[in-house]
N, C-alpha and C positions, 0 to 999 in steps of 0.2 A: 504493500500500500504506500509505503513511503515513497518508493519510485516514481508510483501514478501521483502522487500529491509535489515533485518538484515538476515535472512534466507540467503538470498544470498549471503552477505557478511561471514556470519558465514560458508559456502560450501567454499567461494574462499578462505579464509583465512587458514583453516583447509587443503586445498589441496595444498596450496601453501607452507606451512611450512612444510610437509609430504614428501612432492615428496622428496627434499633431502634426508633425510632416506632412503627413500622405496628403493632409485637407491642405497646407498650401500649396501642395503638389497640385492638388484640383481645383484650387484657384487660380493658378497661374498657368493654367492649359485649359483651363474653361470644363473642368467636369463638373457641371453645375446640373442640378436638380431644378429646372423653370419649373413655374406655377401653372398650373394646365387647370385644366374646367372641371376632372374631376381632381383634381388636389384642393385641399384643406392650408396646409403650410401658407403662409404669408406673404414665402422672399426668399428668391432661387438659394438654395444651400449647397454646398458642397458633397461630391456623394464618386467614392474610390476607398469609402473605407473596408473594403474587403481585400485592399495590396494589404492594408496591414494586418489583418485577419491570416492572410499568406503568411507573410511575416511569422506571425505567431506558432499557426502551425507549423512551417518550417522549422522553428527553435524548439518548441518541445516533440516533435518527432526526431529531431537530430539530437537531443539531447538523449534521449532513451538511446537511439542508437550506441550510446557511450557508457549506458549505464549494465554493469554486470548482469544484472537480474532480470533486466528487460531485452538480452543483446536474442534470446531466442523467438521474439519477433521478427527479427531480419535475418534469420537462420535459415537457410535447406527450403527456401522460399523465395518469389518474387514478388508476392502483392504489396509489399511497401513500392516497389518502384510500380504494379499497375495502379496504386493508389493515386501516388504523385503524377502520373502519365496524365489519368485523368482529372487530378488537380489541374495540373497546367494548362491542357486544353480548355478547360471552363475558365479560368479564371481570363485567359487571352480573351475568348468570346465575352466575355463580363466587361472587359475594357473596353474592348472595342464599340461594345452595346451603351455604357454608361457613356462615352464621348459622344460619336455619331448616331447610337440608335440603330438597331440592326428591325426590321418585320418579322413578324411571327415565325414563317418557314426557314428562314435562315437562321435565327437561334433556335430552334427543332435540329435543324440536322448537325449544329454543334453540339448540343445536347446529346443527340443519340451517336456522334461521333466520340467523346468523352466517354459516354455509358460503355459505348463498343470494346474501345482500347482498354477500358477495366477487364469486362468482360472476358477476351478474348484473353486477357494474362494471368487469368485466376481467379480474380472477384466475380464469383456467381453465385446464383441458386440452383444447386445440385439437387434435391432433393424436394418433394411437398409431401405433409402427411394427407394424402389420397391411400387409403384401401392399405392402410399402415401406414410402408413407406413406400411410395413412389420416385426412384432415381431420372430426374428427365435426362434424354440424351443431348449431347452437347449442342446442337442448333437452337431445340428450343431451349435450351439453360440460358445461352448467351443471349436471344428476343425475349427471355421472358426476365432475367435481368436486368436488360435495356428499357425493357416499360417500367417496371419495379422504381428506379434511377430516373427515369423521367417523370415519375409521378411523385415522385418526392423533391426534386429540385423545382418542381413548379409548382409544387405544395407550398414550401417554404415563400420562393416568389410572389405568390399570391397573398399573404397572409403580412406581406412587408409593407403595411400601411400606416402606422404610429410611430411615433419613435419609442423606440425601443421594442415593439412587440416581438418581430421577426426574431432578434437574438435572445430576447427572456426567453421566448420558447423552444428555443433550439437550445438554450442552456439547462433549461428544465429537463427533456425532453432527454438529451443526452447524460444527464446527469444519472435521471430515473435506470435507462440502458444500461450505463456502467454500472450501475448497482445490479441491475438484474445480471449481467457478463459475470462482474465479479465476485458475487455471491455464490453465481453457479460453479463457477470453476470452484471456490472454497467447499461448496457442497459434496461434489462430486469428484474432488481431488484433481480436477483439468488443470493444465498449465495456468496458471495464473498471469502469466505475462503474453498477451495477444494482441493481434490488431486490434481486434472488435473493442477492448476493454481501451485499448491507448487511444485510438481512436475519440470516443468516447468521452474518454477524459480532456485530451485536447481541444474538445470542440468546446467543452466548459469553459476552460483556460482564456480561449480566445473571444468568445461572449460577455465573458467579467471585464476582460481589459478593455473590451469595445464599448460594452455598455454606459461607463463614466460619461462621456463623450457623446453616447447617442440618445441618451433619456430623455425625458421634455427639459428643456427645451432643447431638441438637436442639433448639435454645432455640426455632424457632419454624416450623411446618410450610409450606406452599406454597398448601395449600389446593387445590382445587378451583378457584380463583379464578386459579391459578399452576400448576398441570398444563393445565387445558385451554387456557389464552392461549398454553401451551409447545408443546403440539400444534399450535394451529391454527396459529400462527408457523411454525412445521416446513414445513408444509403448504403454507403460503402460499410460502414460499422456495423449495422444491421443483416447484410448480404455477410461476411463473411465468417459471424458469427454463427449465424443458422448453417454456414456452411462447412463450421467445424463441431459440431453438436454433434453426439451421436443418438436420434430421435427415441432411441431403446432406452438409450440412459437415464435418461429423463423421465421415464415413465411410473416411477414410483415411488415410495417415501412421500416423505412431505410435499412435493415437487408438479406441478402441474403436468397435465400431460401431455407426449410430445411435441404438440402444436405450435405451443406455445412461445418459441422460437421466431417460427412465424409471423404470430399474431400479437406479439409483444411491441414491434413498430409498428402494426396498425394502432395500436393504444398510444405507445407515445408522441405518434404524431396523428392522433385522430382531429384536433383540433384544425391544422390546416387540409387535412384530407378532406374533412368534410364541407371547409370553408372553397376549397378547389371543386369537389364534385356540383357544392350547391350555385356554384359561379359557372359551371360547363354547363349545368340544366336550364339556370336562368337565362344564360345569352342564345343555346340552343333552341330553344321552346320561342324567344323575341326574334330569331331567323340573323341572328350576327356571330361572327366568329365566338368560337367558346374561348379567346384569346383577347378579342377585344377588351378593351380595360372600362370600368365603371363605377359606382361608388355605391353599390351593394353587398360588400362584401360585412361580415360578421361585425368586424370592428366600428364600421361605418353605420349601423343600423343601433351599438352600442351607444355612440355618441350620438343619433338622434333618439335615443329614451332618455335621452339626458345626463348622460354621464360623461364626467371630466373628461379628458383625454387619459390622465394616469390614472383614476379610476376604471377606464378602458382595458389599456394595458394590463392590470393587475389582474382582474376581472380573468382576462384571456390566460394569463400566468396560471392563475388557479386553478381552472380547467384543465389547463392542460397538466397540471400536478397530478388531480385530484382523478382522470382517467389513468394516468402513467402509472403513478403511484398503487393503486388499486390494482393493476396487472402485477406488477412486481412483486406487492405482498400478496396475493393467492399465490405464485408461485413459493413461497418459502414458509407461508403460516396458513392456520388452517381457513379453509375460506369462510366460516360465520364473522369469523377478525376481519378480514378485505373487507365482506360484505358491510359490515356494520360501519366500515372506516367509509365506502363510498356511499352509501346512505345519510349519512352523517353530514360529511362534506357537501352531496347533492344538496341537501335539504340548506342549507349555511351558505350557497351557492346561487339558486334559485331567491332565498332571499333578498340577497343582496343585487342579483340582475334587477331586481325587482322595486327596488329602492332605488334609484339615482343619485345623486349629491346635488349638491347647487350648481347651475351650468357658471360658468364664469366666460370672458374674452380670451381669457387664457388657455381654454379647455380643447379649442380648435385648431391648435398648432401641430398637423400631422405629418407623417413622413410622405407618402405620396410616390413612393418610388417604382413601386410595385403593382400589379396589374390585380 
């Protein structure tokens, strides 16, 4: 644990002393975030905070690199380097998209160009528990990965409308994951030292040191260049963990059963999954691209019931805790405990959606970056 705990610190600290640069980096080349008709925000901001997000991740995967206990990640394997392969390709696409703006189909086929080169070097899903275990054969593992990866980097995309939502919950979210990784490995005596778990941790890392900086009121946005590296991260964590699981192992003890693997990032990223699926129905069913951008998305319906912006934000935090959380303990305690824990929370939840606070001038200042 001590290893995962300077990793992270070594992500937050590196993303946190960076951001400042990067944002007059994006001021003085023009990565400016304009105010468009559906944004909220006030006055074009700066938005390339996802180089230093890079950054971040860079220093705490290099740093485990160096650390004894963690050197058997990068062991008698190559998915650290298909991990980073497809870092880099998203992250170019992200730049190039934050500066000039790229159309829907051309950041698609960067998207599923990135998914691909994971894909094809090891990050997959080998397995679904279908009729047990089901092994797909390597074409469909590699498209069915690829969708996998594209629905979670424009999960995260979609969901980047406040400042600060996109990374709380992708800190949440990852946070919840590395407890569930790292638990199971304790459980079940797995290597304790993994992508999926380092992974995981890192994305923490690099969400706390962004976060400072991008809260209300936002000095500098994430960009496209820092939503989708936070997706496909996700992805990558989730995809290679279920891909080192042995579904049998799992099946007993205290321990949910095999699926679980699976359906454990449908839980910690249910909030923008479903904030994605109910944005492709709504623009489908009006006859416009399920890509077109709008201002119906979850956050934006929050803030017309009357709530702050950071009462928004928090709001969508706790959700996403209070699903995440909930899968992780049924896995490890008995489920009347989960049960009672999300009942509990629902009900404290639902409350509070239901209460608003006082709207203020101030409550309107949103990120806007995101579709």
């Amino acid at each position: 644990m001590r290893e995962y705990l300077l990793c992270l610190l070594a992500a937050a600290a590196v993303t946190y002393l960076l951001t400042p640069p990067v944002r007059r980096l994006a001021l003085r080349f023009g990565f400016m975030a304009e105010v468009r008709d559906r944004d909220v925000h006030a006055e074009p901001t700066p938005r390339l905070g996802g180089l230093a997000m890079l950054a971040g991740v860079g220093a705490g995967i290099l740093l485990a690199s160096k650390l004894p206990m963690m050197r058997a990640v990068f062991e008698g394997s190559n998915t650290a380097i298909a991990l980073l392969s497809g870092v880099a390709i998203i992250v170019v696409l992200g730049i190039v998209d934050d500066r000039w703006g790229l159309d829907a189909p051309t950041k698609l086929a960067g998207q599923v160009l990135a998914a691909g080169v994971m894909a094809f070097q090891g990050i997959a899903i080998i397995w679904l528990p279908i009729g047990g275990t089901f092994v797909l054969d390597p074409v469909t593992s590699v498209l069915f990965t690829v969708l996998i990866v594209l629905i979670s980097i424009n999960a995260i995309n979609f969901v980047d409308g406040l400042d600060g939502l996109a990374a709380g919950i992708v800190m949440v979210a990852a946070g919840a994951f590395f407890a569930y990784s790292y638990l199971l490995s304790v459980e079940l005596g797995f290597e304790r030292a993994t992508l999926a778990t380092l992974v995981s941790v890192v994305l923490v890392g690099v969400t706390v040191g962004f976060l400072p900086h991008n809260f209300f009121r936002a000095r500098i946005f994430m960009g496209d260049t820092g939503s989708m590296m936070l997706g496909l991260l996700l992805a990558a964590g989730t995809i290679t963990l279920s891909g080192q699981v042995d579904p049998s192992a799992v099946a007993g003890g205290t321990l949910f059963p095999a699926l679980l693997p699976v359906l454990l990032p449908v839980a910690v990223m249910a909030l923008p999954l479903i904030d994605l699926l109910l944005a492709v129905i709504r623009r489908t069913r009006a006859g416009r691209n399920p890509f077109a951008p709008d201002k119906q998305h979850l956050h934006h319906r929050l803030l017309e019931m009357g709530h702050s912006q950071v009462r928004a934000v928090l709001l969508m935090y706790a959700w996403t805790a209070l699903i995440a959380g909930s899968a992780v303990l049924i896995a490890f305690v008995p489920w009347p405990y989960a049960a009672a824990f999300f009942v509990v929370g629902l009900g404290v939840l639902i409350f509070w959606v239901r209460r608003p606070g006082r709207s203020s001038s101030a409550s309107v200042a949103v990120l806007g970056t995101g579709t």
